[in-house]
Every structure is written in structure tokens, then in C-alpha cells.
N, CA and C atoms as an extended XYZ file, in Angstrom:
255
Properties=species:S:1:pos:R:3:atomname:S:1:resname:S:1:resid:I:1 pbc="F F F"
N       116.852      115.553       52.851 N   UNK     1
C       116.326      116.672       52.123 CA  UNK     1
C       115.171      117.276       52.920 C   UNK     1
N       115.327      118.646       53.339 N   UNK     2
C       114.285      119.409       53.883 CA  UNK     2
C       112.702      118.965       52.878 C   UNK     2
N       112.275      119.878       53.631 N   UNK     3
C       110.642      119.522       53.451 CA  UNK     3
C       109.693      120.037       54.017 C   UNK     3
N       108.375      120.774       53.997 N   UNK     4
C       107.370      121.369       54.940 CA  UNK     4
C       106.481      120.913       54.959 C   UNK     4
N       106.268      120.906       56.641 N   UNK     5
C       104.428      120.319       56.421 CA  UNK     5
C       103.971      121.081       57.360 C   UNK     5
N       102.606      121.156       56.670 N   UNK     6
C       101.147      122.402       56.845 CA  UNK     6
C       100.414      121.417       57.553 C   UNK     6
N        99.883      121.926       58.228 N   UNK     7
C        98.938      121.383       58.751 CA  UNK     7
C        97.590      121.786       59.164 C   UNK     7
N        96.224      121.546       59.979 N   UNK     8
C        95.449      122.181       60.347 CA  UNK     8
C        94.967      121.092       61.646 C   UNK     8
N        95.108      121.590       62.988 N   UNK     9
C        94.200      120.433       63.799 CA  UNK     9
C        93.891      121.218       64.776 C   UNK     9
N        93.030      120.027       65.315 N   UNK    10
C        92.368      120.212       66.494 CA  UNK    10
C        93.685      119.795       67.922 C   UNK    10
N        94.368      120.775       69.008 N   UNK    11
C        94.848      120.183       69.692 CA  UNK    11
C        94.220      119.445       70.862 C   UNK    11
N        95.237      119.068       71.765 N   UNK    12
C        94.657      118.086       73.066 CA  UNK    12
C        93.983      118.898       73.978 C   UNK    12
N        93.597      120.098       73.876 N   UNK    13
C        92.642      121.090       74.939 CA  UNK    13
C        91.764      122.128       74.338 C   UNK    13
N        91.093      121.255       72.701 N   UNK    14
C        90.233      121.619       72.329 CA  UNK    14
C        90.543      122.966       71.117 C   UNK    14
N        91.613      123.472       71.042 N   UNK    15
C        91.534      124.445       70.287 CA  UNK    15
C        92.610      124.408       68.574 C   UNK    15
N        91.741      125.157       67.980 N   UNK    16
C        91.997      125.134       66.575 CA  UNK    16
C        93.660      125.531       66.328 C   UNK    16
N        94.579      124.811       65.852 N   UNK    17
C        95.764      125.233       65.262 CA  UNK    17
C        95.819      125.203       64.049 C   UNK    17
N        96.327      126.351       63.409 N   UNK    18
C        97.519      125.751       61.974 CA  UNK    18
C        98.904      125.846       62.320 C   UNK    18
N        99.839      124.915       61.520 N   UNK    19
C       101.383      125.366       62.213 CA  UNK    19
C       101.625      124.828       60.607 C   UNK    19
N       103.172      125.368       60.503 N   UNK    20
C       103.685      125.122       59.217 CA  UNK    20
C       105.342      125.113       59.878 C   UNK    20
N       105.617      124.028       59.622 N   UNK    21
C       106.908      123.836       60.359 CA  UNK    21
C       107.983      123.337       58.907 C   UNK    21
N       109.419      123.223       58.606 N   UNK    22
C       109.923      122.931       57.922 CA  UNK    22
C       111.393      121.464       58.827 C   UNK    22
N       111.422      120.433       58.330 N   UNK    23
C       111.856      119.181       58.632 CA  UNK    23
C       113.011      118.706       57.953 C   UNK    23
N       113.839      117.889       58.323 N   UNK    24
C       114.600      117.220       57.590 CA  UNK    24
C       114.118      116.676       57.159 C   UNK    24
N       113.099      115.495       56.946 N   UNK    25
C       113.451      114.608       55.853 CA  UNK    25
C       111.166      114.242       55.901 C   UNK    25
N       110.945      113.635       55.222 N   UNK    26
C       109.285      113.012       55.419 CA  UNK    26
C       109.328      112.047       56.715 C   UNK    26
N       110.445      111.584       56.613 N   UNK    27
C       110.440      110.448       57.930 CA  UNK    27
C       110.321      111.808       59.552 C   UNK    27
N       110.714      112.247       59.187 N   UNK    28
C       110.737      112.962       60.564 CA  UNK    28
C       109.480      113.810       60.538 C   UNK    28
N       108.953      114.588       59.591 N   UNK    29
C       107.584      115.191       59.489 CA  UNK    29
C       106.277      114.070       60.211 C   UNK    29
N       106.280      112.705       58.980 N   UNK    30
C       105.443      111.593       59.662 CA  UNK    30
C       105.747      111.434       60.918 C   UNK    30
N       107.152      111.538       61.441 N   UNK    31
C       106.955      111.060       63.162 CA  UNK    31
C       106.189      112.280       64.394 C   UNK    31
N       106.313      113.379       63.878 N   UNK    32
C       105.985      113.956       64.100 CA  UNK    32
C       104.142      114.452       64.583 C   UNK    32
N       103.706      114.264       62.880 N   UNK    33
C       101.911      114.260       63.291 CA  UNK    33
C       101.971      112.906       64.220 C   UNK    33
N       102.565      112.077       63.850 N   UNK    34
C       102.123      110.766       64.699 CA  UNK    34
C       102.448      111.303       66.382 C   UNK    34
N       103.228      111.671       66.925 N   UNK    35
C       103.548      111.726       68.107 CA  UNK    35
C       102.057      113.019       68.669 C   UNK    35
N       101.868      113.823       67.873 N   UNK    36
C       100.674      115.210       68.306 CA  UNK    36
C        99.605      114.112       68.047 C   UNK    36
N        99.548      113.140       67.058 N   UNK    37
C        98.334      112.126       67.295 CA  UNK    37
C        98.275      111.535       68.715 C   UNK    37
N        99.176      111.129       68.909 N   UNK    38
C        99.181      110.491       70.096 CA  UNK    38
C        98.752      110.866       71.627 C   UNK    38
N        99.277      112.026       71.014 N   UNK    39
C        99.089      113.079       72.612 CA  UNK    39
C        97.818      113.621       72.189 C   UNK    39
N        97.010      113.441       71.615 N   UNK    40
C        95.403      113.955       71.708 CA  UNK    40
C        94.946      115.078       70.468 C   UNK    40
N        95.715      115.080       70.074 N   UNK    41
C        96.110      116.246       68.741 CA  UNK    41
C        94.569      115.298       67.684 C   UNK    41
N        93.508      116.258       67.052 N   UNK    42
C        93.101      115.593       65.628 CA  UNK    42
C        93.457      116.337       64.202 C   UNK    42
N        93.753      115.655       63.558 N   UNK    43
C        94.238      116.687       62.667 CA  UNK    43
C        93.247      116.439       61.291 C   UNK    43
N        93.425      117.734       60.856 N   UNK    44
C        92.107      118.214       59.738 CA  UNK    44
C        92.588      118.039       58.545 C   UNK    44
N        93.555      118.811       58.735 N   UNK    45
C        94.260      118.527       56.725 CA  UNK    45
C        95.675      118.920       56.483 C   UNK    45
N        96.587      118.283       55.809 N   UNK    46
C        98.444      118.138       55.828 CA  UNK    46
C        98.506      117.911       54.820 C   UNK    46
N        99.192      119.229       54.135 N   UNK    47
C       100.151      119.545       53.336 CA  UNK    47
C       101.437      119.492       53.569 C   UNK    47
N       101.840      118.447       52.083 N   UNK    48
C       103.819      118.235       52.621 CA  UNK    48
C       104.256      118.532       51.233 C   UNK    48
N       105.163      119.580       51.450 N   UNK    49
C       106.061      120.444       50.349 CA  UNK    49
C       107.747      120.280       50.489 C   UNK    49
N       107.895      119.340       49.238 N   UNK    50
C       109.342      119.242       48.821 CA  UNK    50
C       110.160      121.005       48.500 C   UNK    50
N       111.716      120.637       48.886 N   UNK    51
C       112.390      121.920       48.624 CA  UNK    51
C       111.949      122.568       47.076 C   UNK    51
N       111.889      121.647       46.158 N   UNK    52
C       111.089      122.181       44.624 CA  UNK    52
C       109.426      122.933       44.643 C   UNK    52
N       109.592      122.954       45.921 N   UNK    53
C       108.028      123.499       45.493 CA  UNK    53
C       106.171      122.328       45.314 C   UNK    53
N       107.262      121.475       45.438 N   UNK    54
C       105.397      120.314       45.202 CA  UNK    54
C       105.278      120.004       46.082 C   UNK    54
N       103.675      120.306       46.024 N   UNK    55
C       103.128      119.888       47.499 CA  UNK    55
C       102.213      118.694       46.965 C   UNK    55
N       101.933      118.320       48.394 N   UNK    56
C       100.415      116.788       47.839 CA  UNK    56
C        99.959      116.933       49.479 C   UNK    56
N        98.801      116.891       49.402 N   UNK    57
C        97.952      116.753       50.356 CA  UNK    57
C        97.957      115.169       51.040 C   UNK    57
N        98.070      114.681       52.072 N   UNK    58
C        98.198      113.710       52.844 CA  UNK    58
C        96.859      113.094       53.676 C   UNK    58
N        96.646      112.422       53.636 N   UNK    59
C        95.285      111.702       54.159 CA  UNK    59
C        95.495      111.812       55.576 C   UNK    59
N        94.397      112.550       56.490 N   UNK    60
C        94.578      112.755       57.787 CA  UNK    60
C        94.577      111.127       58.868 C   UNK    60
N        93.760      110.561       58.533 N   UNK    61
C        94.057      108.822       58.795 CA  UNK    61
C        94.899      108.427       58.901 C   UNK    61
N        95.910      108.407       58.082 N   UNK    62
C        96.885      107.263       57.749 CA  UNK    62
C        97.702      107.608       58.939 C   UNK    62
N        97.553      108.957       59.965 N   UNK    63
C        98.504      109.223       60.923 CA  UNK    63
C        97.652      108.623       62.293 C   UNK    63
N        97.998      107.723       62.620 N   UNK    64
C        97.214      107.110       63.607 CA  UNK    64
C        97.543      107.172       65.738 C   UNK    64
N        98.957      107.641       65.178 N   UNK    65
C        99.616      107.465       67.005 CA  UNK    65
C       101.106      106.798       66.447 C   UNK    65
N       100.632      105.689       65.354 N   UNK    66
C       101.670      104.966       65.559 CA  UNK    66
C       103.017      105.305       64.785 C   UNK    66
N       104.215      104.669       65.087 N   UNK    67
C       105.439      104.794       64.088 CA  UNK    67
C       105.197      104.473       63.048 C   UNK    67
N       105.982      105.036       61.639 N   UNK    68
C       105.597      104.550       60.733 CA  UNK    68
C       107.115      104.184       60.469 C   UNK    68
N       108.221      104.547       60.695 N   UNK    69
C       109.856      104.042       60.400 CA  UNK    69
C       110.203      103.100       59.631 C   UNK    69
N       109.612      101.867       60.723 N   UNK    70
C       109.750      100.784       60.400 CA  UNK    70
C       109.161      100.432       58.459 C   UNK    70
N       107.637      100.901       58.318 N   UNK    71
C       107.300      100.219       57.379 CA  UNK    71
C       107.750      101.700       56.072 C   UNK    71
N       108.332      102.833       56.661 N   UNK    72
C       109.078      103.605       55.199 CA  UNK    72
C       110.264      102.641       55.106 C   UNK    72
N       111.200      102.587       55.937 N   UNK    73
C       112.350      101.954       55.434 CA  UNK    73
C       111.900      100.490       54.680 C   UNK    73
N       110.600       99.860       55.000 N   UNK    74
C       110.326       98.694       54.134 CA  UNK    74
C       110.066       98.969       52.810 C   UNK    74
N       109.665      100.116       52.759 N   UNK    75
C       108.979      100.375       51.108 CA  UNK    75
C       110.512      101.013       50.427 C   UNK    75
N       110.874      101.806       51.070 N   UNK    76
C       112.334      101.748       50.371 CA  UNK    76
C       113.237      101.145       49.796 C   UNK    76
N       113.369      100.293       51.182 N   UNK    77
C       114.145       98.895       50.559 CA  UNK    77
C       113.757       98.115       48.841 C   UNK    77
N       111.971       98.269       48.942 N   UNK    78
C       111.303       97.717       48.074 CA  UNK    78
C       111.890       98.257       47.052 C   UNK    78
N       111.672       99.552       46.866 N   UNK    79
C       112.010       99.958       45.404 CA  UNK    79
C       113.081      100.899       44.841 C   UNK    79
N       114.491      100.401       45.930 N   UNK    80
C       115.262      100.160       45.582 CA  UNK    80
C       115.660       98.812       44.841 C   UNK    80
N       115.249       98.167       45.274 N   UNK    81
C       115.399       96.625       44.818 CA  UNK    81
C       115.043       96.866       43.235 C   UNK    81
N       113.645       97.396       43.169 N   UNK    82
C       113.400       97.479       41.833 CA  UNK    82
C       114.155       97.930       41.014 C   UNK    82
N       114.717       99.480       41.668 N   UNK    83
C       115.471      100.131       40.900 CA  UNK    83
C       117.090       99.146       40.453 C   UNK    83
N       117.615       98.328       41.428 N   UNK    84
C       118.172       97.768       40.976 CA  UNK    84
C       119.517       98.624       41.822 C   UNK    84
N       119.080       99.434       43.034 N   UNK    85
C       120.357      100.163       43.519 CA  UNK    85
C       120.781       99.418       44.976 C   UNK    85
């Protein structure tokens, strides 16, 4: 399911961006700030908007450089389990 994320940062040669890009899925948005983290990117503030229209603001931290793949598909797994699917 598509998805958009807003953003606001600082790139790797000092200058101010906003970009608003639209994604397949959150997994690919998160890989995304993570990889502009990596490469020198700081980022200020991320907005992520489902095809319905809701957005939620995202903690600029939690995007550190690193993958996060591994530990979405863990929380998934999780609560599917719950759900019982």
C-alpha cells in the first residue's frame, strides 16, 4: 500500500531541503530516510501519510543510518500472532 513521506532536512553539503516523495509501502519510506541518514543527510521533521489521508509525525531519531527490515518484519510477525493470522 502506497504511502507519503514529508520530510524536512539538512543535506550532506549543508543545505536546507523539503522533499515529499510517495512509496510503496512504510518499509521502503523507513529505508529510505535511513540510507540519506547515512550518507550525511540530518533530518528535522517526517511526516508519513497513508492512501486515507492520516498522517502522524515520526520521531527524527529513531532514523539512525541503520536498517530497520529486519526488526518491522519482527513486530509483524508479533502481532500477527496476536491477531491469531
Amino acid at each position: 500500500m502506497t504511502n507519503t513521506i514529508q520530510f524536512i532536512a539538512i543535506d550532506d553539503t549543508g543545505r536546507y531541503q523539503q522533499r515529499r516523495w510517495v512509496m510503496p509501502s512504510v518499509d521502503t519510506s523507513f529505508s529510505v530516510l535511513n540510507i540519506l541518514v547515512n550518507q550525511g543527510w540530518q533530518l528535522r521533521a517526517i511526516t508519513l501519510t497513508d492512501v486515507q489521508g492520516h498522517s502522524i509525525d515520526l520521531p527524527t531519531d529513531a532514523f539512525d543510518g541503520a536498517p530497520m527490515s529486519w526488526h518491522l518484519d519482527q513486530l509483524q510477525r508479533q502481532w500477527q500472532a496476536v491477531l491469531g493470522l
